[in-house]
C-alpha positions, 0 to 999 in steps of 0.5 A: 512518444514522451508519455509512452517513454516515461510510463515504460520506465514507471512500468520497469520500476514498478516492475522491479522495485516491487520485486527486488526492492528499491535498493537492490534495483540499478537504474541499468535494469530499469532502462533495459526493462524500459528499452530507454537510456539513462538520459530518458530517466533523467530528463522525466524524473531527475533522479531515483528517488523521483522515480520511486515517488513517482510510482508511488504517486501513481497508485496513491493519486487513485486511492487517497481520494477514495479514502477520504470518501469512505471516511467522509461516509462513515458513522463512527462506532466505538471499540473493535466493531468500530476498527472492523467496520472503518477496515471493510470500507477500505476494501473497494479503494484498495481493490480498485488499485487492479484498474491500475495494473492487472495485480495493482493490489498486491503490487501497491502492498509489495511496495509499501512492504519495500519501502517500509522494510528498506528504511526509505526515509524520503518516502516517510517526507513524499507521503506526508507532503502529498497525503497527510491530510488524508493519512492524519484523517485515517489515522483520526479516524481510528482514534475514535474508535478507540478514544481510551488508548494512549496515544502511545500504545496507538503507535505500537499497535498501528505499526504491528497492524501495517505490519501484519497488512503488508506481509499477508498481502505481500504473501497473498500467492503463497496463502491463495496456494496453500488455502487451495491446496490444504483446504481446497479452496479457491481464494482470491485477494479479496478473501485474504483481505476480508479474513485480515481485517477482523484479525487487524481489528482486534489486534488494535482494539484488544485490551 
């Protein structure tokens, strides 16, 4: 019974959080989604932000080890072929997010977008604790790809590429819909990734 009770409230959260964000969202609408108490809450996660990481943990448990098996693989290549090439890897992990709930992709990113937009600074500390070493090693990876640009202009340019990331696949409904309909054409998150990539490889690699 317990573990039920605390995947409902990870299920409402998630739920909510990726559709109204985390500030908006009430632990009253949580426990009412969840059909829980408040104390429920309290006993399995403390607090909000614990329950905001925990949804977090949750899709980044299954997709961290993942990455670093695809960075482990890779044969490193140098400029923007090298960034597509690294990018494309990464399309199975994010995908097997749908094992986690039926739209766990596009949920994961909405979060992400939440969590980046809402200035959640705990996040920032939780990620970095948990996933650093996988994340630096992303972040290494890109870097040799691309080992003429400063350190500096890499930060720019990965903002503005998780940027492009998050809102493309935050909107990935509206872009399936309107593809089908000026176009159409049926799209799926898959194809709205892989048309994303070239355009985020560029968009680092670019002179």
């Amino acid at each position: 019974m317990a573990r039920h009770t605390k995947t409902d409230i990870l299920d409402a959260a998630e739920y909510l959080f990726s559709q109204s964000g985390f500030t908006q969202t009430s632990m009253r609408e949580i426990t009412a989604r969840a059909e829980v108490n408040l104390a429920s809450v309290n006993y399995h996660f403390g607090s909000k932000k614990n329950l905001i990481q925990a949804v977090f943990k949750r899709y980044f448990d299954h997709l961290m080890p993942q990455v670093e098996s695809c960075l482990a693989s890779l044969t490193p290549m140098e400029g923007a072929k090298g960034v597509e090439q690294l990018l494309y890897s990464l399309i199975p992990p994010m995908l097997n997010l749908n094992t986690i709930s039926e739209q766990g992709t596009s949920t994961f990113v909405k979060l992400l977008g939440r969590g980046y937009n809402e200035t959640q600074g705990h996040l920032r500390k939780f990620l970095m604790n948990d996933y650093g070493d996988c994340i630096r090693a992303l972040v290494d990876a890109i870097r040799r790809c691309l080992p003429d640009l400063p350190e500096e202009e890499l930060f720019w340019r990965l903002h503005f590429a998780m940027g492009s990331f998050v809102f493309s696949m935050a909107s990935s409904q509206a872009l399936t819909e309107i593809a089908e309909s000026d176009f159409h054409k049926h799209v799926d998150i898959k194809e709205v990734i892989q048309h994303l990539v070239p355009f985020v490889a560029q968009g680092l690699a670019g002179k």
